[in-house]
N, C-alpha and C positions, 0 to 999 in steps of 0.2 A: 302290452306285450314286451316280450324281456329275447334282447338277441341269444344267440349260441354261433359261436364261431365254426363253421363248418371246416373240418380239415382233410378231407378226401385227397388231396392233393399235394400231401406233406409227405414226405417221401414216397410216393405214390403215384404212378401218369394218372391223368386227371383230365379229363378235354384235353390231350394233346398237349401238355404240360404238368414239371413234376416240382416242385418247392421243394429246394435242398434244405437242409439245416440250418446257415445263416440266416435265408430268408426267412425260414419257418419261426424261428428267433424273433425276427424285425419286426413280424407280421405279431405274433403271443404279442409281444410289447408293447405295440400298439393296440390291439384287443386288451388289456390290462389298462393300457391309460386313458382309453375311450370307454372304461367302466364294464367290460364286457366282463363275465365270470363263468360261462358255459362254455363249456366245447363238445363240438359234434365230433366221433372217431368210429371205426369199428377196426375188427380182425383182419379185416378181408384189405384195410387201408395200408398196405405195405409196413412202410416203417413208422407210420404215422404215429402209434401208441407211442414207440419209443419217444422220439422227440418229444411227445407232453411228456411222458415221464420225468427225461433226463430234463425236460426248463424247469417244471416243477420242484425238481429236488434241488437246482442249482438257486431259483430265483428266490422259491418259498411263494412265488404267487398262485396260492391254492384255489384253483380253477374247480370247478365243478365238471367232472368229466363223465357226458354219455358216450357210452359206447354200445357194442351192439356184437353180436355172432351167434351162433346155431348150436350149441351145445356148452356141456358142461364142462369138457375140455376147454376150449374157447373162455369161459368165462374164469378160470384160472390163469389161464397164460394172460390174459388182459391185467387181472391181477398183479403178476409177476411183473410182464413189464411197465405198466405204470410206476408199479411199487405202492400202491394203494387201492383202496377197493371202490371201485367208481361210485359215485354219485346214482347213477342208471343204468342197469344193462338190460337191455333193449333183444328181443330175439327178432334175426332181421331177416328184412323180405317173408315176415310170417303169411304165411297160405294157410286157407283152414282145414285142410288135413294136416296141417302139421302137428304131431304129439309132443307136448314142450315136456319133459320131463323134471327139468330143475327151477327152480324158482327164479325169475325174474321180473324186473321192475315194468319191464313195457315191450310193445311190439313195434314194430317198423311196416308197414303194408303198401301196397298198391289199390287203385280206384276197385269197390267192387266187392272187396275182401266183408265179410263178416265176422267183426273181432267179438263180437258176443261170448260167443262159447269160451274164449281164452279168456276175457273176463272173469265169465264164472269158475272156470278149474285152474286159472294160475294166476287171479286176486290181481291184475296188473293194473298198475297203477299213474302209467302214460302210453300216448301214442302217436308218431309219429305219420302225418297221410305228404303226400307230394303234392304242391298244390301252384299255379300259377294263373296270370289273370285270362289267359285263353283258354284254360282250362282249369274250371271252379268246381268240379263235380263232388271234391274231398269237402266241402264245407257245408254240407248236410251232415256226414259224418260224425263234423268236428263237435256241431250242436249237438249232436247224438252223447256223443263222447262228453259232453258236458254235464248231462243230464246223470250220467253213471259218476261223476265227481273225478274224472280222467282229467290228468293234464294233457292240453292238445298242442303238437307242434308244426308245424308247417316247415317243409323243406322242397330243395328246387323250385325255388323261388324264380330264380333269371334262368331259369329253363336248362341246368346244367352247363351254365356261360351265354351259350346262344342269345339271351337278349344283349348283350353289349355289343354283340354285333349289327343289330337290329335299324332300322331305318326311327329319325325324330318322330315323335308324333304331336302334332299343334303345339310344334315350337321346342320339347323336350326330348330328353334321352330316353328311347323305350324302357329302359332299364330303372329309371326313376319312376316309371307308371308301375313296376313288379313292385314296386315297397308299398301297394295298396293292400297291404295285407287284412282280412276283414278278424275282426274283433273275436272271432270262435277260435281263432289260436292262441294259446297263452305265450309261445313260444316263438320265433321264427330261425329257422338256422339261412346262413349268411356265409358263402365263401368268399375268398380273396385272394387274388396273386401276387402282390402287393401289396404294404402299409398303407402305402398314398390311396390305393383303391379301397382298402377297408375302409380309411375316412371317410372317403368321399362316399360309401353307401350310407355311414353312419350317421353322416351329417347331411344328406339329401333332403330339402323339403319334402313333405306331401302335396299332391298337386291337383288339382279343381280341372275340370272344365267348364271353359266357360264359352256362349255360345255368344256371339256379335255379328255386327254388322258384317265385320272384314272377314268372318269364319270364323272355325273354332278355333280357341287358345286356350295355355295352360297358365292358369293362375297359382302362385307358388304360396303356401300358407303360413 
């Protein structure tokens, strides 16, 4: 599985929090030096495009940028303000009445949806399901989606924040049990408030259960 830097929250409220510019800076730079090369954005993300745009053209570190919106409008103004033509654009929160009219790389959906038909009449080539460890229902899907030669990615992972708030479980941070992401995603997108906190998801063990005498614990890999 290959990260994507998720940036909802880049000049944008986000869980009740918004990344200015410097931060959004600190945070690119560290996703650059931790190897990361994907970034998750859409239209609807405030300023978010702009700021990849403007680091990209100042740093030269050419990210690969998803982004996502509902029309064909949408899909040139992302254009415009990146100043490049994305890597993927994504038609988002696709429903299957939705008539996509222009060509795009992939869809964005919720639990439920049948992306088939977008498949056959707009050739899409990824797909993004919501997926976390309370709820696994997307990862039928994602084998589905693999079966069709779909790149699959998984996002809200920590539950749109909520697990960092969450209580230990045998012994670790609930939030280091979400990076059990299962193998039918190619992709995982990963936000951050933080550089310090990028790392630290980046560099999290994987973590076992293990069952003993004393109860259960988590064994770190």
């Amino acid at each position: 599985m290959r990260w994507i830097l998720g940036t909802a929250n880049f000049g944008n409220m986000y869980k009740d929090l918004m990344v200015g510019q410097q931060l959004a800076i600190s945070i690119l730079d560290k996703a650059w030096d931790l190897g990361i090369r994907d970034l998750d954005t859409a239209r609807s993300y405030g300023l978010s495009e702009n700021m990849i745009g403007e680091y990209i053209q100042k740093t030269g570190h050419k990210f690969r940028v998803w982004t996502k919106g509902r029309s064909a409008e949408d899909y040139e103004e992302s254009k415009k303000i990146l100043g490049f033509i994305p890597y993927n654009f994504l038609w988002h929160n696709w429903e299957e009445l939705d008539e996509v009219k222009i060509q795009i790389d992939g869809i964005s959906i919720y639990h439920g949806v049948d992306w088939i038909d977008a498949f056959h009449k707009n050739g899409i080539s990824s797909i993004q399901f919501p997926w976390n460890i309370i709820d696994r229902d997307s990862e039928w899907q994602a084998e589905r989606a693999h079966q069709y030669g779909l790149a699959t990615v998984a996002r809200s992972i920590f539950i749109k924040g909520e697990a960092f708030k969450m209580p230990d479980i045998a012994g670790a941070p609930f939030w280091q049990w979400c990076l059990d992401v299962p193998d039918c995603f190619d992709y995982v997108v990963i936000g951050a408030d933080t550089p310090e906190q990028l790392e630290q998801v980046i560099t999290a063990p994987r973590l076992n259960l293990v069952y003993t005498e004393e109860g259960v614990k988590c064994q770190r890999q």
